[in-house]
LUMDO-937392 format. One record per residue: residue in one letter; x, y, z of N, C-alpha, C, O in turn; chain. Coordinates in Angstrom, 3 decimals. Layout:
! LUMDO-937392
('a', (X, Y, Z), (X, Y, Z), (X, Y, Z), (X, Y, Z), 'A')
...
//
This chain:
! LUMDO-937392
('x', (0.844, -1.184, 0.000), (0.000, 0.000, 0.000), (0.881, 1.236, 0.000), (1.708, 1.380, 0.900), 'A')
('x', (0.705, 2.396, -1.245), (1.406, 3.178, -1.048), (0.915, 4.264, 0.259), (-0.215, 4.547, 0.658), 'A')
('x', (2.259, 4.719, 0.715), (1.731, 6.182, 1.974), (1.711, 7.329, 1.563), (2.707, 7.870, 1.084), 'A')
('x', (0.577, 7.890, 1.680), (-0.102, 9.008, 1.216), (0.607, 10.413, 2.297), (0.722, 9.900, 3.410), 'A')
('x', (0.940, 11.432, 2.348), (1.054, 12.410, 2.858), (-0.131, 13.040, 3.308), (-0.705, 13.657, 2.411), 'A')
('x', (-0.746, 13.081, 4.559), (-1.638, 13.682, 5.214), (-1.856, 15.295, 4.676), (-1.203, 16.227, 5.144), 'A')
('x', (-2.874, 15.451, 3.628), (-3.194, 16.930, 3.182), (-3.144, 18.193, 4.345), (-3.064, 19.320, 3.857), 'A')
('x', (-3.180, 18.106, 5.728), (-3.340, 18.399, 6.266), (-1.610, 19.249, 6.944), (-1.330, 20.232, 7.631), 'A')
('x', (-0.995, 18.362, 6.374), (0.541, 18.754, 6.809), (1.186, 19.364, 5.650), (2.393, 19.597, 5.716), 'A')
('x', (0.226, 19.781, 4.123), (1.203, 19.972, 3.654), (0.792, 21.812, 3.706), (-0.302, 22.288, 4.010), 'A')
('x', (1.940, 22.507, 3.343), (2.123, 24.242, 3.366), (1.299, 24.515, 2.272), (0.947, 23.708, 1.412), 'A')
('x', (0.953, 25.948, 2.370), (0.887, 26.020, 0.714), (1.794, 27.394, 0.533), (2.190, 28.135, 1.433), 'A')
('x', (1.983, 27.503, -0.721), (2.868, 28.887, -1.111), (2.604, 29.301, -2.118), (2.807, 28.496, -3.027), 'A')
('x', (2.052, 30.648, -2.542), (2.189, 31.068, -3.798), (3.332, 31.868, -4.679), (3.840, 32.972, -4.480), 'A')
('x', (3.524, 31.008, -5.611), (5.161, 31.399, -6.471), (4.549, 32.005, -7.759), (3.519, 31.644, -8.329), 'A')
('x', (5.481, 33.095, -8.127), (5.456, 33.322, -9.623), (6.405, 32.530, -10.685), (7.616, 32.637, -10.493), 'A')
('x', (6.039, 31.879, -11.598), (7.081, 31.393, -12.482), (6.202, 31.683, -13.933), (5.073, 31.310, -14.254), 'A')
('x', (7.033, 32.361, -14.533), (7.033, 32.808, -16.313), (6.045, 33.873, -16.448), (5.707, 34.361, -17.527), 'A')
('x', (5.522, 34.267, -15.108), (4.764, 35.700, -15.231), (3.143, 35.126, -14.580), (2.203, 35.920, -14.565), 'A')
('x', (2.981, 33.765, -14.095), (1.887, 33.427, -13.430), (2.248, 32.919, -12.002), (3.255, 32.483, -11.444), 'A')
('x', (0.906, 33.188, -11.661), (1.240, 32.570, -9.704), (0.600, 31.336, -10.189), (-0.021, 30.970, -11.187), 'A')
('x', (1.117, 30.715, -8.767), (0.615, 29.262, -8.537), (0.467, 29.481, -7.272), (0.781, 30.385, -6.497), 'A')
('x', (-0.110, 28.410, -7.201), (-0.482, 27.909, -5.236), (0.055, 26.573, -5.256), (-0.505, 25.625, -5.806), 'A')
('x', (1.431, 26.506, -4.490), (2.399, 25.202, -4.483), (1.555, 24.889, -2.928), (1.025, 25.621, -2.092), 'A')
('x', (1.667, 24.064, -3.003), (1.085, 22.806, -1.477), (2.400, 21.529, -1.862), (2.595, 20.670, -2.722), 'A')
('x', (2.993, 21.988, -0.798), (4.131, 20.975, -0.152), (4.439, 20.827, 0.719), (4.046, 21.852, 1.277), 'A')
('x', (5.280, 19.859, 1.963), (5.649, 19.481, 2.032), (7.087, 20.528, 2.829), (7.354, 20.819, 3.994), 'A')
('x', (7.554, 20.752, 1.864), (8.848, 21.989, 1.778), (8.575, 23.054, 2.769), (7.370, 23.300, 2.834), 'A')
('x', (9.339, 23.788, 3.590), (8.946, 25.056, 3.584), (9.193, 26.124, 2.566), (10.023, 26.082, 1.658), 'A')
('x', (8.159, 27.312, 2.913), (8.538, 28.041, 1.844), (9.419, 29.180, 0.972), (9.390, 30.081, 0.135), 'A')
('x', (10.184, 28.404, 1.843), (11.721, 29.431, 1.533), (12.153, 28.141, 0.221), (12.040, 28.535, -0.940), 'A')
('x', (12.481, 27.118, 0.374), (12.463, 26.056, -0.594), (11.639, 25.999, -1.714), (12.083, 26.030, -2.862), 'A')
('x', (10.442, 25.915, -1.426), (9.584, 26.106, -2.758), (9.916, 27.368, -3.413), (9.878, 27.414, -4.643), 'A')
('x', (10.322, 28.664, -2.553), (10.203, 29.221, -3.629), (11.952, 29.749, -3.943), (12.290, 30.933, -3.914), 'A')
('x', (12.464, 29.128, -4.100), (13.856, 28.989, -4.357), (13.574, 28.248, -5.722), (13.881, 28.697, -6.827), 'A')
('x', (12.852, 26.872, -5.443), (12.332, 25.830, -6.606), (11.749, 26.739, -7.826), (12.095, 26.601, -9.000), 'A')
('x', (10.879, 27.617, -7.383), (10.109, 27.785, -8.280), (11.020, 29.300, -8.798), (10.786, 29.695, -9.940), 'A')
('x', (11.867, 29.968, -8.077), (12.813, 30.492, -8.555), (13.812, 30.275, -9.807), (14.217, 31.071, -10.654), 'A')
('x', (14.047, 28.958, -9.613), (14.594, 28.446, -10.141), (14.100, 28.260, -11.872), (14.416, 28.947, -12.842), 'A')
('x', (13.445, 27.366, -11.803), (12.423, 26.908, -13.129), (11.836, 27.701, -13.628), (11.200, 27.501, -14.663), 'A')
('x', (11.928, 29.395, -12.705), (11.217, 30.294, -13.700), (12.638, 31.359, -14.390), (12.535, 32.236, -15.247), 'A')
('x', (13.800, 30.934, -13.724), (15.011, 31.244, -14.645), (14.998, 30.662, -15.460), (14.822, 31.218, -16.544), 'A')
('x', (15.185, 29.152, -15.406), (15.327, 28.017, -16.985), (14.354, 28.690, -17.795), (14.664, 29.190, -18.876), 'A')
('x', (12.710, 28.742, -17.130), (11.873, 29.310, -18.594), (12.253, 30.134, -19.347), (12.408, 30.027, -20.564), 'A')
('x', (12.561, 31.667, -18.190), (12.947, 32.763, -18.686), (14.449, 32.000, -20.092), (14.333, 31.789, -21.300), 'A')
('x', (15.176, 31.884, -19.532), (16.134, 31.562, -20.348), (16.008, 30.458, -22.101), (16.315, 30.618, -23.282), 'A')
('x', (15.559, 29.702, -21.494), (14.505, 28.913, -22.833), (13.621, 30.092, -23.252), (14.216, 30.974, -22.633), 'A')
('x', (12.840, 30.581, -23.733), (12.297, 31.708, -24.108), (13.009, 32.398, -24.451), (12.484, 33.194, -25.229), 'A')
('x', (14.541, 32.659, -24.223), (15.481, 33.815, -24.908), (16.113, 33.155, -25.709), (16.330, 33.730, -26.776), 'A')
('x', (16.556, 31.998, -25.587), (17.303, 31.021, -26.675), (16.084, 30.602, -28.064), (16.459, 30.208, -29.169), 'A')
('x', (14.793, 30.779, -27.715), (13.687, 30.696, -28.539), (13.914, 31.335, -29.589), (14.002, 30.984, -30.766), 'A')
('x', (14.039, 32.709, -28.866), (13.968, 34.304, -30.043), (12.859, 34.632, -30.699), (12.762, 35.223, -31.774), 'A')
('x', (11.725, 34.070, -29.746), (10.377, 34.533, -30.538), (9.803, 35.482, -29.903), (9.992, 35.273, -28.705), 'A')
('x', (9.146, 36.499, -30.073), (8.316, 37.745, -29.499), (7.442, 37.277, -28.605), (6.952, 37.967, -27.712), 'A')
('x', (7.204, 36.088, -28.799), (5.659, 35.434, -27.550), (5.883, 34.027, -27.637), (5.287, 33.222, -28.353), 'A')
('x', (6.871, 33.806, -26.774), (7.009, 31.967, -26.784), (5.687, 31.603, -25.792), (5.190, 32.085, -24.774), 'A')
('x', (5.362, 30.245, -26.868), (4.223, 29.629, -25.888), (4.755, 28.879, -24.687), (5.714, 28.113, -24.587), 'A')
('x', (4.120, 29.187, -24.052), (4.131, 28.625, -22.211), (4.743, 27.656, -22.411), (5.973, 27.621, -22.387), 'A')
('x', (3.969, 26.639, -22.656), (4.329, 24.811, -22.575), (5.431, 24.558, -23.233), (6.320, 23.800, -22.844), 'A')
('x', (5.412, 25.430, -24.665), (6.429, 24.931, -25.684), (8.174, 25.595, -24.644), (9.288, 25.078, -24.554), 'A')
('x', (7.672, 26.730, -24.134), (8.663, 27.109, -22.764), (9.271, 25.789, -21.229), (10.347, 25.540, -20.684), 'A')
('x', (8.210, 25.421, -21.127), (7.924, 24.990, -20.029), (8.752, 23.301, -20.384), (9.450, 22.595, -19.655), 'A')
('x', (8.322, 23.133, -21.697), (8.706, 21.905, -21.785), (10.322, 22.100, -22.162), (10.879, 21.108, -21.693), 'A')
('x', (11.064, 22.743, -22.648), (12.207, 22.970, -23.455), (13.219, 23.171, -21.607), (14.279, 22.602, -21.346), 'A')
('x', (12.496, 24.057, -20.717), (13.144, 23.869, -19.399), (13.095, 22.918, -19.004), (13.875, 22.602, -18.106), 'A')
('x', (12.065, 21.939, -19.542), (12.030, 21.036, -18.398), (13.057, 19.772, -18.836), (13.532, 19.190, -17.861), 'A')
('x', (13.420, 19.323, -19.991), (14.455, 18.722, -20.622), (15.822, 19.500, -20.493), (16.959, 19.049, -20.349), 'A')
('x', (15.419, 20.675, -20.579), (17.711, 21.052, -20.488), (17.243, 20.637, -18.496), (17.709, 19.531, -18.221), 'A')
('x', (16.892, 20.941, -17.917), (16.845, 20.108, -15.991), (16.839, 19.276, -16.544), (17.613, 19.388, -17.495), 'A')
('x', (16.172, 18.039, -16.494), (16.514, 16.805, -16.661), (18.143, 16.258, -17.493), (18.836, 15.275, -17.232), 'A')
('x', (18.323, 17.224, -18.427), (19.539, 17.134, -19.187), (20.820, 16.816, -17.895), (21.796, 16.071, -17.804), 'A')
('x', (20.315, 17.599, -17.235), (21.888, 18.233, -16.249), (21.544, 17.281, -15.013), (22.470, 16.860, -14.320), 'A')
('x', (20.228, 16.940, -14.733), (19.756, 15.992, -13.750), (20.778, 14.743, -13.611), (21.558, 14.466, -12.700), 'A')
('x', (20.432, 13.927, -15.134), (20.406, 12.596, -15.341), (22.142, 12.140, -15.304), (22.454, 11.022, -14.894), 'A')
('x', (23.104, 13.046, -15.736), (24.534, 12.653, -15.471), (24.698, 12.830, -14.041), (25.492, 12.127, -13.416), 'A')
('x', (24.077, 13.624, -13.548), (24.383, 13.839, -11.700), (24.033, 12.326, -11.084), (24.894, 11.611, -10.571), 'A')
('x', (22.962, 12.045, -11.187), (21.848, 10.503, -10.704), (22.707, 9.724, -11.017), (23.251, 9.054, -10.139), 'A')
('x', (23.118, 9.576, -12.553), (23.836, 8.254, -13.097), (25.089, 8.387, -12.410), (25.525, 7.261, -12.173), 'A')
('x', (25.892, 9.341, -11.968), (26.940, 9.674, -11.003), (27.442, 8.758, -10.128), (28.404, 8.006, -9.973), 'A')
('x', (25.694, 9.353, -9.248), (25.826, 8.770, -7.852), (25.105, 7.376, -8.088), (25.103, 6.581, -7.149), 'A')
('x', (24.653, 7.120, -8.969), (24.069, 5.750, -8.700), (25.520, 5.061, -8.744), (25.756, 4.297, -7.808), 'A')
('x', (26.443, 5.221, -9.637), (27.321, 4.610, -10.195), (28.793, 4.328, -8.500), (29.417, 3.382, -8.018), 'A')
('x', (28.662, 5.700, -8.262), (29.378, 5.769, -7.212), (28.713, 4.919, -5.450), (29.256, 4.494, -4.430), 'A')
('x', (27.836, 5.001, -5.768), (26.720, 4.288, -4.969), (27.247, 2.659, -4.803), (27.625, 2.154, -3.746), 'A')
('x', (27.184, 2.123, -5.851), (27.158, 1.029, -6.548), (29.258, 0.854, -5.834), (29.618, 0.088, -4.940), 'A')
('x', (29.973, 1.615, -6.452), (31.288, 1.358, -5.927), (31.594, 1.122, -4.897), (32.409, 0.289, -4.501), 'A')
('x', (30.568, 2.298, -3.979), (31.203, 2.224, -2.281), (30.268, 0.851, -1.606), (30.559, 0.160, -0.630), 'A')
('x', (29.221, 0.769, -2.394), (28.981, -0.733, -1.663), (29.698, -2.171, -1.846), (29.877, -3.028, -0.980), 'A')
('x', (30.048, -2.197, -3.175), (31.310, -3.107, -3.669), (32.530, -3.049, -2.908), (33.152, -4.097, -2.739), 'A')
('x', (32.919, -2.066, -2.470), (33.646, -1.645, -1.857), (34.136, -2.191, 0.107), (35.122, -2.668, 0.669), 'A')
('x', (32.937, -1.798, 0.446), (32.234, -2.347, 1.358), (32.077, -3.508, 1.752), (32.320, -3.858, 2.907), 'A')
('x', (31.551, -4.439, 0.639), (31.780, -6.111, 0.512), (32.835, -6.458, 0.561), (33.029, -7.353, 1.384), 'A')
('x', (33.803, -6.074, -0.080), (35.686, -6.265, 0.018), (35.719, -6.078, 1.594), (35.808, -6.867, 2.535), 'A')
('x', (35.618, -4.817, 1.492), (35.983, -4.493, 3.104), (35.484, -5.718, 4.508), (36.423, -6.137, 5.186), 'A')
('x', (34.492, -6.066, 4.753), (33.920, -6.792, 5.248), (34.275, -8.066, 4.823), (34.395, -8.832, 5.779), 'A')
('x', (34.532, -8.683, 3.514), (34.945, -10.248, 3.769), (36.656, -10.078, 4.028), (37.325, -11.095, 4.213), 'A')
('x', (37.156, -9.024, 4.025), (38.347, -9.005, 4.509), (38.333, -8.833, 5.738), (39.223, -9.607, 6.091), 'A')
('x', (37.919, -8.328, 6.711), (37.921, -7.991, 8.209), (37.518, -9.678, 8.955), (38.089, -10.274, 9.869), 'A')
('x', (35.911, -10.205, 7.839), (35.911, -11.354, 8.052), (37.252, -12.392, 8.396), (37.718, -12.956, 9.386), 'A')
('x', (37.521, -12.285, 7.111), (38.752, -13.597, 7.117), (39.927, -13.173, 7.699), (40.527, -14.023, 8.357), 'A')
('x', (40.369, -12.148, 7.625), (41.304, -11.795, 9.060), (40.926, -12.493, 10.918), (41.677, -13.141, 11.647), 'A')
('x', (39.916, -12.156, 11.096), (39.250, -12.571, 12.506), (38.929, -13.978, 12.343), (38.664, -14.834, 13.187), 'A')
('x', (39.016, -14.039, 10.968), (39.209, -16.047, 11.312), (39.916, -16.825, 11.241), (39.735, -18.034, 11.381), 'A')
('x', (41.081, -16.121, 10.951), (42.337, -16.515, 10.862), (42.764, -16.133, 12.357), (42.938, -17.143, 13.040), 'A')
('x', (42.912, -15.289, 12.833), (43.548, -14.762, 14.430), (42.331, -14.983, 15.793), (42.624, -14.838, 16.980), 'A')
('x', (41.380, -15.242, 15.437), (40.502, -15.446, 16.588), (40.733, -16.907, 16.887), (40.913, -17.767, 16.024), 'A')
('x', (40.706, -17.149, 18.451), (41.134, -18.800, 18.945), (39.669, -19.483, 18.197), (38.605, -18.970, 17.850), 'A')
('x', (40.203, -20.878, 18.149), (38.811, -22.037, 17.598), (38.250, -21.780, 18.910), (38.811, -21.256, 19.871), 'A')
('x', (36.593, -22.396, 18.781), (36.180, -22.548, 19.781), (36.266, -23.644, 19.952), (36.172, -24.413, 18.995), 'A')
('x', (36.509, -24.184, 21.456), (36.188, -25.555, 22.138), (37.435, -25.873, 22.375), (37.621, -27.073, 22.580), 'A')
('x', (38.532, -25.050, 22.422), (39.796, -25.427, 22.853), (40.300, -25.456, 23.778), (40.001, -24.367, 24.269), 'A')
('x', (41.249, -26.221, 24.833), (41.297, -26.047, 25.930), (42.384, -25.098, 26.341), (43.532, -25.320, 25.954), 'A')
('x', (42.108, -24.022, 27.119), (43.066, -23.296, 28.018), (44.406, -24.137, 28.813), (44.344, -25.113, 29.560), 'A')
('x', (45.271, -23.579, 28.477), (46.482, -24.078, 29.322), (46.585, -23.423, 30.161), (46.463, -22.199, 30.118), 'A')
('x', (46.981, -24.476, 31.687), (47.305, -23.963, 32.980), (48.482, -23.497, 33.218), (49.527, -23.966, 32.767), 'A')
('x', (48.337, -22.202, 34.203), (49.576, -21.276, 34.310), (50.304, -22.233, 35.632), (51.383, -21.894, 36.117), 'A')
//
């Protein structure tokens, strides 16, 4: 069963991005959201100037930001997945080595003590 976020906990905030408000409900506070929405309304702005049209459409805006983010997203993710992936490999080394050290130098059990 997925867990739902209690509507009740989430903020709401109203942001401007590309010259419209919204009413964000998150989660976030709203110094975050609107950093977020700061944000994505630079990429628009900026997609819209790389456009060079007198009246870029919204979406055709909206969508062109939303691929160059994802652009710059997806090598970051594949990054850390990748590095992710090393330090746990990593990790496994580490651990069957600590293993087989301590089983090499730890006494057998069931052996008898010699008297002093």
């Amino acid at each position: 069963m997925a867990h739902k976020t209690d509507a009740k906990n989430k903020r709401s905030t109203v942001v401007k991005v590309f010259g419209r408000e919204y009413r964000i409900r998150s989660d976030e506070d709203e110094r975050t959201v609107q950093r977020i929405a700061k944000f994505v309304d630079e990429k628009m702005q900026e997609m819209a100037r790389r456009t060079q049209v007198q009246t870029p459409d919204p979406l055709g805006v909206a969508v062109l930001a939303a691929m160059n983010i994802a652009g710059d997203y997806f090598p970051m993710r594949e990054e850390r997945e990748a590095t992710s992936g090393l330090t746990a490999e990593r990790l496994r080394r580490l651990i069957q080595l600590v293993d087989g050290t301590l089983a090499h130098t730890a006494p057998a059990r069931g052996t008898a003590r010699t008297r002093e």
